[in-house]
Every structure is written in C-alpha cells, then in structure tokens.
C-alpha positions as CSV (number, residue, x, y, z in Angstrom):
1,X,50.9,8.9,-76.8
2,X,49.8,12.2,-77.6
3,X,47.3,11.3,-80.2
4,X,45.9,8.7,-76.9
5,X,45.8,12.0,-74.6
6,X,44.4,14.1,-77.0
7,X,41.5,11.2,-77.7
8,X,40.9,10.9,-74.1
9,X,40.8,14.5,-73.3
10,X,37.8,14.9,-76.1
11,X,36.0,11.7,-74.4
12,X,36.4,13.7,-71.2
13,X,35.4,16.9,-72.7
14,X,31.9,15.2,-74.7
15,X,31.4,13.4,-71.4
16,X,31.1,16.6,-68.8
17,X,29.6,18.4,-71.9
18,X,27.1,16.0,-72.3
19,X,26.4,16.1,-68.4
20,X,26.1,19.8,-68.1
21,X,23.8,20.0,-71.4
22,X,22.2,17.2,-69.5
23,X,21.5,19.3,-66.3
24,X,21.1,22.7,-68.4
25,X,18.2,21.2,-69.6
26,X,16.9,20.0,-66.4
27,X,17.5,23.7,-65.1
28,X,15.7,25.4,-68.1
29,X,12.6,22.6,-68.0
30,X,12.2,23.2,-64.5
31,X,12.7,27.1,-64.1
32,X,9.9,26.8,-67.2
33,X,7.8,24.4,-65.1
34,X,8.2,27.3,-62.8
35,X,7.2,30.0,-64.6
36,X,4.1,28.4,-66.4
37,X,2.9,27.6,-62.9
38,X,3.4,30.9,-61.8
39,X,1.6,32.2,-64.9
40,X,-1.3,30.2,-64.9
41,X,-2.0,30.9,-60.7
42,X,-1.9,34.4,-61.6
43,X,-4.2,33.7,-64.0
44,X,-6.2,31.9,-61.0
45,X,-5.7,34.6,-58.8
46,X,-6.8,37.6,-61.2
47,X,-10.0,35.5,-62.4
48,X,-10.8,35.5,-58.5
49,X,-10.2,39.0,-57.8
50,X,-12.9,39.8,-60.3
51,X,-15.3,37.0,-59.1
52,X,-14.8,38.6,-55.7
53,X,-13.4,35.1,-54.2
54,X,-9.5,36.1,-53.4
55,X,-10.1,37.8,-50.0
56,X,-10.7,35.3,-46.9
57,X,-14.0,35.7,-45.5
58,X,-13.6,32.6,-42.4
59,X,-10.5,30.9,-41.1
60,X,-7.9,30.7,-43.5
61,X,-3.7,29.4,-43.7
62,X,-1.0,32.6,-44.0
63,X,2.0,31.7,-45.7
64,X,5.3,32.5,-44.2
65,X,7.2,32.7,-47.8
66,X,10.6,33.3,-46.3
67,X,10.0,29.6,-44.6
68,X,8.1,27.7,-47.5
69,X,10.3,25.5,-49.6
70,X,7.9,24.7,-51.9
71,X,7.3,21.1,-51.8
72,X,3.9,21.8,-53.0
73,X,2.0,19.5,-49.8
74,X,-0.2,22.0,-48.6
75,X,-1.8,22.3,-52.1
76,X,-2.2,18.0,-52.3
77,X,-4.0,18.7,-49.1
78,X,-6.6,21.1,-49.1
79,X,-9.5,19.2,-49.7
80,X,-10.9,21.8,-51.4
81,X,-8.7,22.2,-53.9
82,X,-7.8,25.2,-55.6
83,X,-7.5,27.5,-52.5
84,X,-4.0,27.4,-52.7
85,X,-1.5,27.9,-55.7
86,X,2.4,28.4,-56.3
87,X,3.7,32.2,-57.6
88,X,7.6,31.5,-58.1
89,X,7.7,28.7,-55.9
90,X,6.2,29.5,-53.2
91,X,2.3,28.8,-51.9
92,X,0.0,31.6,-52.2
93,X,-3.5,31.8,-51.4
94,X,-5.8,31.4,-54.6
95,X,-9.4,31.6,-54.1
96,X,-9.1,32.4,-50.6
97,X,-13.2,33.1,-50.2
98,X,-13.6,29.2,-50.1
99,X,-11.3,28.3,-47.6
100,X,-13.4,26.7,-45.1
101,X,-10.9,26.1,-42.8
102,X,-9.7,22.3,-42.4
103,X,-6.7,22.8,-41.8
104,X,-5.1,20.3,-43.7
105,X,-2.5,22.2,-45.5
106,X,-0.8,23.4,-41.6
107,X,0.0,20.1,-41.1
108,X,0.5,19.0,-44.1
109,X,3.7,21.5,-44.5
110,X,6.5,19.8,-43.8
111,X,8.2,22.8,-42.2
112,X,5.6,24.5,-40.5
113,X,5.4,27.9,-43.2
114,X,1.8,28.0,-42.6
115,X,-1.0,29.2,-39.3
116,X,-4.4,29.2,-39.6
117,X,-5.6,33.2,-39.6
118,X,-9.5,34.4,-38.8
119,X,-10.1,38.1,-40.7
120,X,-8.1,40.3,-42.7
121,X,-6.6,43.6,-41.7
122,X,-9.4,45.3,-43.7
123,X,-11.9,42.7,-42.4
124,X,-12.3,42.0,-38.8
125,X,-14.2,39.5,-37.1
126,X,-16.2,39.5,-33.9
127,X,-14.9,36.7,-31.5
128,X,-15.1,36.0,-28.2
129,X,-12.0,35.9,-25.6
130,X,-10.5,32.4,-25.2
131,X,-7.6,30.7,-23.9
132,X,-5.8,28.0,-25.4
133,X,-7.9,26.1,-22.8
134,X,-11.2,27.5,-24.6
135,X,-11.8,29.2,-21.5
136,X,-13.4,32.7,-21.3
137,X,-12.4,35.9,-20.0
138,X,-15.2,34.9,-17.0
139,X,-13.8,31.3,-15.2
140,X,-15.7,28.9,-15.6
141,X,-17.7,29.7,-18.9
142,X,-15.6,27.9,-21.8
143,X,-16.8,28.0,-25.6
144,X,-16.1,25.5,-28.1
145,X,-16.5,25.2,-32.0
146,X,-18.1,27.6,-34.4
147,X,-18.7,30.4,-32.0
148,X,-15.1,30.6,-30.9
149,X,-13.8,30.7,-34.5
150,X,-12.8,27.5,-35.7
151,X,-16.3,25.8,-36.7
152,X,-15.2,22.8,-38.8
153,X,-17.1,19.5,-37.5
154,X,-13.8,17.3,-36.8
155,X,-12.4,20.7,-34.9
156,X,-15.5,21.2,-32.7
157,X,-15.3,17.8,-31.3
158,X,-11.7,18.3,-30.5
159,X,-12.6,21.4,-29.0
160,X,-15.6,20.0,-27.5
161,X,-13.2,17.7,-25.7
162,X,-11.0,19.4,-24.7
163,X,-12.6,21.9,-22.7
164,X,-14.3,18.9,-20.6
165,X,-10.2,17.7,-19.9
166,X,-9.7,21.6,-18.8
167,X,-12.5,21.7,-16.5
168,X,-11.8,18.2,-15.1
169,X,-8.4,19.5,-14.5
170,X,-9.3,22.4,-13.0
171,X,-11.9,21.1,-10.6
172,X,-15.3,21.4,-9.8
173,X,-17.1,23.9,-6.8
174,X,-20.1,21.5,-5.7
175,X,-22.9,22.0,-3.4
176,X,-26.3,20.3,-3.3
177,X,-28.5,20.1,-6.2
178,X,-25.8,21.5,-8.8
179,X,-24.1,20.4,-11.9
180,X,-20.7,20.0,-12.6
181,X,-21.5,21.4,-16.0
182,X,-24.3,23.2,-18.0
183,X,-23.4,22.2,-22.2
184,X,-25.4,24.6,-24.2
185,X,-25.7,23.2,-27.7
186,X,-25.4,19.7,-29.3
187,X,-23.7,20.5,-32.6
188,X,-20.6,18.5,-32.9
189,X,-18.9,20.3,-30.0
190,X,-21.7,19.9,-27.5
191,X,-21.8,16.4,-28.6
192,X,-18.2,15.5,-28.3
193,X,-18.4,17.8,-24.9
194,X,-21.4,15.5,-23.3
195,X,-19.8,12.0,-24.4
196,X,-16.4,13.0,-22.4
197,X,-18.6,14.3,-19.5
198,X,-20.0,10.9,-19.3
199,X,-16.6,9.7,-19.7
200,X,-15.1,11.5,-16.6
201,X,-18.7,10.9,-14.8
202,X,-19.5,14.2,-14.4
203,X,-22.7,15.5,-13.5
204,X,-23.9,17.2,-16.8
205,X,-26.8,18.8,-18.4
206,X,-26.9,19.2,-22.6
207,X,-29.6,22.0,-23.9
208,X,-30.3,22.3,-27.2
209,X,-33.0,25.0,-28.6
210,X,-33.6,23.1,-31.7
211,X,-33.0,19.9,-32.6
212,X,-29.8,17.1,-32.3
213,X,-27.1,17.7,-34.3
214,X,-27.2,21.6,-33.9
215,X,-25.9,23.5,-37.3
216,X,-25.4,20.2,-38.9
217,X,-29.5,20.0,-38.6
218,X,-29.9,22.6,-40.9
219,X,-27.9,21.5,-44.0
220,X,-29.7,20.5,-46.6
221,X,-30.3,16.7,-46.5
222,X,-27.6,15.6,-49.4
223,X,-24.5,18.3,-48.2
224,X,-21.6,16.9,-47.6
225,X,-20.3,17.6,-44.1
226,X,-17.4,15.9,-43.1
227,X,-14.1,15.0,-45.0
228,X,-11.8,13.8,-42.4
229,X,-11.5,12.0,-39.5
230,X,-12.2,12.7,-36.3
231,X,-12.2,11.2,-32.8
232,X,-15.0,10.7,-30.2
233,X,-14.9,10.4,-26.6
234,X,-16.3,6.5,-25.2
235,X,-16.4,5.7,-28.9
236,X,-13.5,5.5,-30.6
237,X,-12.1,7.0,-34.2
238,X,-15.2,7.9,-36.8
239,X,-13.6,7.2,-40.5
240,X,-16.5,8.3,-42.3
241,X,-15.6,10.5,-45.4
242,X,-17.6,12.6,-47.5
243,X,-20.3,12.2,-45.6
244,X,-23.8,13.1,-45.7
245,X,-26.3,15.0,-43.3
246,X,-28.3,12.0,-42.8
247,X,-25.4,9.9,-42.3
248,X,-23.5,11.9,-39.6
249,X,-27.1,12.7,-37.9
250,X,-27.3,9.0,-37.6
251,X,-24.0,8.6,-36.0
252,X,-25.1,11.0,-33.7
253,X,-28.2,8.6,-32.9
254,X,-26.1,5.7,-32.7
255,X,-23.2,7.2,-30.7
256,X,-25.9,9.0,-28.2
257,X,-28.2,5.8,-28.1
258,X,-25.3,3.4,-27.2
259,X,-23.9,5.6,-24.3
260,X,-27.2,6.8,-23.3
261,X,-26.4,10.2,-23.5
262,X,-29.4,12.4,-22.7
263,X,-29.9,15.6,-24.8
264,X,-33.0,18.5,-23.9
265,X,-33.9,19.4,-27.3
266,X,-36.3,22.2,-28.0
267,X,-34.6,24.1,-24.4
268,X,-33.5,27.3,-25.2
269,X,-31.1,29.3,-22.4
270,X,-32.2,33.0,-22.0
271,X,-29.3,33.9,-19.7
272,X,-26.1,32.6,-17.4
273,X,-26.2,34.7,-14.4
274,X,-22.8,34.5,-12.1
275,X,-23.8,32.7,-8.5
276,X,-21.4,32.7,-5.0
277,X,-20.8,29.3,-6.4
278,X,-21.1,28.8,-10.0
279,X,-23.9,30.0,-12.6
280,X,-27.7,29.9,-12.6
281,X,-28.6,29.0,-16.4
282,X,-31.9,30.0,-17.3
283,X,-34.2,28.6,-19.4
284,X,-36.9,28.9,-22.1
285,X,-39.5,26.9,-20.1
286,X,-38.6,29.1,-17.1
287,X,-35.8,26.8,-14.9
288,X,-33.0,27.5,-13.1
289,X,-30.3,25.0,-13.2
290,X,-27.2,25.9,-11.1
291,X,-24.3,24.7,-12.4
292,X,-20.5,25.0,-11.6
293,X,-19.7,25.4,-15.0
294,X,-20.8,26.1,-18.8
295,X,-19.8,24.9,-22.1
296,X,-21.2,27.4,-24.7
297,X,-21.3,25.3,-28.3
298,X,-23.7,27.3,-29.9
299,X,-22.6,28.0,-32.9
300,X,-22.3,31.3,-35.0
301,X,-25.2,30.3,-37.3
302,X,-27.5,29.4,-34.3
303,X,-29.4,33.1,-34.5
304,X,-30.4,33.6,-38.6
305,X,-30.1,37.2,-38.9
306,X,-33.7,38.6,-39.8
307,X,-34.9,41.2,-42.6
308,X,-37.0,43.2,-40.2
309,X,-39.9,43.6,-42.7
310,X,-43.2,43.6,-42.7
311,X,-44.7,39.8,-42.6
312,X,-41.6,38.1,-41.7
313,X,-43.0,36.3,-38.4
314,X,-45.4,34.3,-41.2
315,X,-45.3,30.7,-41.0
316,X,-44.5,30.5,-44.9
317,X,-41.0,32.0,-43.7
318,X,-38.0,30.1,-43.0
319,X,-34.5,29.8,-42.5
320,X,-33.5,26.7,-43.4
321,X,-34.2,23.7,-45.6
322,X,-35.1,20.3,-44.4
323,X,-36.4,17.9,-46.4
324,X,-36.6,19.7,-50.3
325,X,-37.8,16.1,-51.6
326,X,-41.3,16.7,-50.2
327,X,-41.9,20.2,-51.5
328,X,-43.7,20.7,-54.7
329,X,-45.8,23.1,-57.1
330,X,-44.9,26.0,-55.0
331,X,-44.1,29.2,-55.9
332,X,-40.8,30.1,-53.7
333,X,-38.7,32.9,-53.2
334,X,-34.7,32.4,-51.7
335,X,-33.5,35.8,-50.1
336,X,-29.6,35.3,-50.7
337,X,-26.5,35.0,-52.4
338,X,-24.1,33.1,-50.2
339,X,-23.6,29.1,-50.8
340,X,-26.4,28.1,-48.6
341,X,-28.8,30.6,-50.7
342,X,-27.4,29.3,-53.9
343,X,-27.6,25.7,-52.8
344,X,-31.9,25.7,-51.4
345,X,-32.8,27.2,-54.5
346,X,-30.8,24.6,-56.7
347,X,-32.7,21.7,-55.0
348,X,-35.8,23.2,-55.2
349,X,-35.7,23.8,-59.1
350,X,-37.1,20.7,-60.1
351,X,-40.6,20.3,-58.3
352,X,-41.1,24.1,-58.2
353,X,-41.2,27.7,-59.8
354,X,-38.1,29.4,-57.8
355,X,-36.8,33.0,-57.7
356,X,-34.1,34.4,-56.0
357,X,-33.3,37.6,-54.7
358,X,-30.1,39.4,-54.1
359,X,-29.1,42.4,-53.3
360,X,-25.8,43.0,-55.2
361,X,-25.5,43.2,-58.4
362,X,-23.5,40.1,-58.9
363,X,-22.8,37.0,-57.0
364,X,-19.6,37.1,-55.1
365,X,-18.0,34.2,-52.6
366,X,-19.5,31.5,-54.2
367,X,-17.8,27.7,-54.3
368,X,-17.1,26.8,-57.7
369,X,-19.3,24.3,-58.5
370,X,-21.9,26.9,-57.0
371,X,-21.1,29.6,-59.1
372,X,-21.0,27.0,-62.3
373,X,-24.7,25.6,-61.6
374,X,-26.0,28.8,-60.9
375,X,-25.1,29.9,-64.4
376,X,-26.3,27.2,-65.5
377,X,-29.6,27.0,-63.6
378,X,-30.1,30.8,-64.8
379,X,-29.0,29.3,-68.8
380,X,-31.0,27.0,-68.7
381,X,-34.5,29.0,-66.9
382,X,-34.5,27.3,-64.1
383,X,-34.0,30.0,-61.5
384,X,-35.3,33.8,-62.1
385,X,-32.4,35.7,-59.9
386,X,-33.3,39.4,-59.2
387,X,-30.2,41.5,-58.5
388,X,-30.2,44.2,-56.7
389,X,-33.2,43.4,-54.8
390,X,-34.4,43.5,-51.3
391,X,-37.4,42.3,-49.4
392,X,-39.6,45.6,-48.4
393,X,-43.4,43.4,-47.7
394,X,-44.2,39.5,-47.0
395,X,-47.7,38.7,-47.7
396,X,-49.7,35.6,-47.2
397,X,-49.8,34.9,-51.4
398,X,-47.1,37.4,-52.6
399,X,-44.4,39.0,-51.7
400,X,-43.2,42.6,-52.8
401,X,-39.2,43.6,-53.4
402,X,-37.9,46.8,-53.7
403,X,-35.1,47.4,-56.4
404,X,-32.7,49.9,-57.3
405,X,-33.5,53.3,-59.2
406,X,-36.8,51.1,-60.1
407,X,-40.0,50.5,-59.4
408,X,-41.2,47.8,-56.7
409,X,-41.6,44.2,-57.7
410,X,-44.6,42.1,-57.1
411,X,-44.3,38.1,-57.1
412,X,-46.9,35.5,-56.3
413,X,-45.7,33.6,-53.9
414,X,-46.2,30.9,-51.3
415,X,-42.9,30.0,-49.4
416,X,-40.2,32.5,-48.7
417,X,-36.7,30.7,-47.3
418,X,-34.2,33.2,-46.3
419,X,-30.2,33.3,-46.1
420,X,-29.1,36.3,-44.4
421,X,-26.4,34.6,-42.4
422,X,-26.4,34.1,-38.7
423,X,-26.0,37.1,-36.0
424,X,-23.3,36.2,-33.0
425,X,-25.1,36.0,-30.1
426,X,-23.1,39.4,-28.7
427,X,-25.8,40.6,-26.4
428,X,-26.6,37.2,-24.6
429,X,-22.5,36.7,-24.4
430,X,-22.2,40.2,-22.6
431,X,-24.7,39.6,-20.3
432,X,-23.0,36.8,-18.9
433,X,-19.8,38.8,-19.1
434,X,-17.8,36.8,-21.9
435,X,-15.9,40.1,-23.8
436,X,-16.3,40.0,-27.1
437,X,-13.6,42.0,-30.0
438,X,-13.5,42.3,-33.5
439,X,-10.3,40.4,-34.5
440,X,-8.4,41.5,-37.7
441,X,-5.6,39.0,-39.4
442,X,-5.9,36.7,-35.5
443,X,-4.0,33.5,-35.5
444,X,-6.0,30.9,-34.6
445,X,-3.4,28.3,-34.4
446,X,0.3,28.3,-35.5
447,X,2.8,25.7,-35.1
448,X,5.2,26.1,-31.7
C-alpha cells in the first residue's frame, strides 16, 4: 500500500511538474517575445528620431498606456503600417511623421486607449474654432474637412455631411432671391456637402476656384488617395480601395452627372460679409450671392505658399503636377523636400533632366518608400538634389539659387514646380470673423 502511494504521489508530482515546466516555458517564450519586440521598436523608434520622422507633424492617435491592454489591433490597422509599435506591451507611436490620420487604429482598439491628437506641445497648429457641429465661432459659417483639421478624403465627406444635417436642423432665415447655403469648395467635403443639399432640397450654390475634385485635383495622376470606405449622400456606400486620382475624379463625374449636381468651377470667393439676414459671398467675377448660410471646404492646401522671388509670377512656374506623362526633354527644377516634392521629381526622371532643391541639409518627414527611392534616384543619377539651397532669381531659361556659406548657383532651366506647402487662408477667415488659434497637443476626436 505504501509502495502504491508512494508510486502515485511521484505520478502526481511528474504530472504538475511537467505542467508548470509546461507553463514556465510559455511564460519565459512570451516575456522573450516581449522583450525582442520591445527591442526591435526601440530600434524603430531611435532610427526615426535620427531621420527626423518620430514627432507628429498632422493628426495623429495618443495612447492612453494605463488603458491599453495590448492586443496589438491598432497596429493590424493602420494602413500605413509601421506608425505604431509595442514598448513592453503597450502601443507607442513609431514613425509618427507619417501618420496621415485615418483613424483606423481609434476604432480599431478594443478598449478605447487611443484619440486622435492635431500638434504637439512643442508644435502648434493654426485651426479654426468648431463645434462638434463643424460650426464656427460666427453662426451660420460651418467648415468641413482639411481646413478644420481632419483632411482625410472618407473624413471630409462625413464632415461634409454632416454639417448640411446641422444646418437642416437648425433652420434656415429666407427671404427673396437667397440661398439656403453658399458651399465654397468641391474637394470631398464640398462634394459630399452639395449631394446632401440636394438630398434635403435645399437651395444651394457650390464654388470652386479651380477645378472638381478640389485637393484631390492636384495629386499626381497615379497617387493613391483613398483606402477605405466611405459613404455618399443620394448614392450609397463607395468600396473603392486603393484608389487612384483618376479613378476617384471619375466617381466624382459619375456621382455629380447622375444627380445633376451643378458645380461653378474656376469661381473664386474674395470675401463673406455678415448681412441682417445671412451673408453676402463675393466673388472673383464680381457677384454677390446672399446666402443664409456657408459651408467653407477649402482645404488647407488650397493657397500654395509662394517664395516671394524675383520671376515667380512666370508662366514656367507651378505648383502642382498634372499630367507628368506628357512632359519631356525639359530641364526642371522641384523646390522641396516634403512627399509631394519628393514624389513630382520621381515621375519626372525618366523623360527629363531634374534637379531639386532644398533647403535643409537633409531630408526629414519623408514616407518610407519616399525616402528609399529618393536614395535610390540620387544612387542611381537620376535626380541632382541641392541641399541647402534656396531660390533667390527665376528667369525665363535659368534659374539662380543661393546656398549656404557659398557662392550662388546657376542652372539652365525651363520648368520650375514648387512645394512649399499650403498657407491657411487666416486673413480671408478673419475677415469674415471665423477666430482662428494655434492648437498644441488638441484632441480631435476621442472616444465618449
């Protein structure tokens, strides 16, 4: 009997020592996991530091550590990838720089550890006062996508939407020969803002200074501009993914042609003046249009910000890049060193003798596959980049540059496409008297 007990107690005994050797293991292999994660996002995070890509430069998620459990979700749904990493076990931003903003990861958390922050508290940003209605400080005048913060096509046309449902809610002032509403822009806000005013009925107006599709116009034909759904007002849900230019610009067509949706390109709007009823909107060709109330869905981007040098008003200047495939044997200078810089002078390689010019030392705040074919593209001869430059003369066939402790540079040269970034419109938004402050580290949107 004893010999029996004995024999069973050692069964028991290898049995809950094989179990706890068992889970030991599983322990150790996962507190290594851990670790090696941890390690090699450090390694991430370091290596972005000194490529100048770790602090946010847009809208960008904020990590409540104490709340995340670590389930790893928010970094299997950035569609960026690599903007987000784990640091012993919990999410941390990564290459923060190129965060665009989808906001994928804040809902993808399953317990609500993350908001969607604009600036830094080093680094504000200059936005506009809204309510959660997209209504201004002034009643009446509501802004919607880029301009307001959030610029991301599938939020604009939320946003777009949503401030029609406000206004409809809130009720129009009418008198004789006036518009319910005035939409200033057709980017994807304006656009999602004029379908759902022809869905309620409303008297509307949509004015465009350039062309349909607003900043989506500008992109470069092939850029990807969309990655996730989104929703449009009288049409139904849009499933396109990783879609092109030319492919959203003809859903645009398509959506506006169907619903007969009438857009005034090439009408620029000088001012909103407040009326006893309303606004009077005026415009580039001189009219007044009084309206009961405005949409503003100009986007951020919709001013390029100018060098201010001699020559720039020349017709071989521009800001944008249309249609690359038909340029060739030109001598071109890009003015730059952000993405949409980098991207021009990549497409333009092949047909033509490019140069770009920056004025750091360095490229910073790149995406990565930017930064990788811009080394390449300089590898390789492609591209002739001249750091620490800046534009001083633009002449009809050469252009002059000004560098650092050295003398001036002289380039023959026949186009000159330049990336300076885009100025908010401040002065045209205080004149209608929409206050504007420079926001550091503001939530955007956090979870109730």
């Amino acid at each position: 009997m004893d010999f029996l007990m004995t024999e069973l107690l050692l069964e028991q005994l290898l049995i809950y020592g094989s179990v706890f050797l068992f889970c030991a293991l599983v322990v150790a292999y996962y507190l290594w996991k851990q670790k090696s994660i941890s390690r090699k996002t450090k390694q991430k995070i370091q290596r972005a530091k000194e490529e100048g890509i770790h602090e946010p430069v847009s809208l960008h998620p904020v990590i409540d550590t104490a709340s995340c459990i670590k389930t790893g979700a928010c970094l299997e749904a950035c569609p960026e990838k690599d903007i987000l990493g784990i640091v012993s076990g919990r999410a941390t931003l990564v290459n923060a720089s190129n965060c665009v903003g989808h906001g994928a990861c804040f809902h993808a958390c399953p317990v609500e550890a993350i908001s969607l922050v604009i600036g830094t508290e080093k680094r504000g940003v200059d936005l506009p006062h809204v309510n959660q209605h997209y209504e201004t400080n002034i009643p009446g005048i509501y802004i919607a996508g880029e301009l307001g913060g959030m610029g991301l096509i599938k939020n604009s046309v939320e946003q777009g939407k949503a401030a029609i449902d406000h206004m409809v809610q809130s009720g129009f002032r009418r008198e004789t020969g006036m518009v319910d509403v005035v939409i200033v822009g057709a980017g994807p806000a304006g656009i999602a803002a004029s379908l759902n005013a022809k869905k309620h009925k409303l008297l509307y107006r949509t004015l465009e200074q350039d062309s349909l599709g607003g900043t989506v116009f500008t992109f470069p034909r092939a850029k990807v501009v969309m990655t996730s759904p989104m929703v449009l007002p009288l049409h139904g849900k849009v499933l396109l993914r990783d879609t092109s230019k030319r492919e959203l610009l003809d859903l645009w067509h398509k959506v506006i042609d169907e619903h007969q949706i009438v857009i005034e390109e090439r009408t620029k709007v000088e001012s909103i003046r407040p009326h006893d009823i309303g606004f009077i909107v005026i415009t580039s060709q001189g009219e007044k249009i009084h309206a009961s109330k405005i949409l503003l869905a100009i986007g951020r981007r919709g001013t390029p910000r100018k060098l201010n040098v001699p020559g720039e008003e020349s017709e071989k200047v521009a800001y944008r890049l249309l249609e690359p495939e038909l340029i060739m044997g030109k001598k071109i200078l890009v003015v730059g060193g952000g993405d949409s810089a980098i991207e021009t002078a990549l497409l333009l390689t092949n047909q033509n003798d490019v140069s770009l010019s920056y004025r750091s030392d360095a490229f910073s705040r790149l995406k990565p596959k930017n930064a990788e074919k811009i080394k390449l593209a300089i590898l390789e001869g492609k591209i002739k980049v001249l750091f620490n430059t800046e534009v001083e003369c633009i002449e009809i066939d050469r252009i002059i540059l000004k560098q650092k402790q050295s003398e001036k540079i002289t380039l023959i040269n026949d186009l000159v496409y330049i990336f300076a970034g885009g100025e908010l419109p401040t002065q045209f938004l205080e004149q209608a008297g929409v206050q504007i402050s420079k926001r550091f580290g503001y939530t955007m949107l956090k979870h109730k």
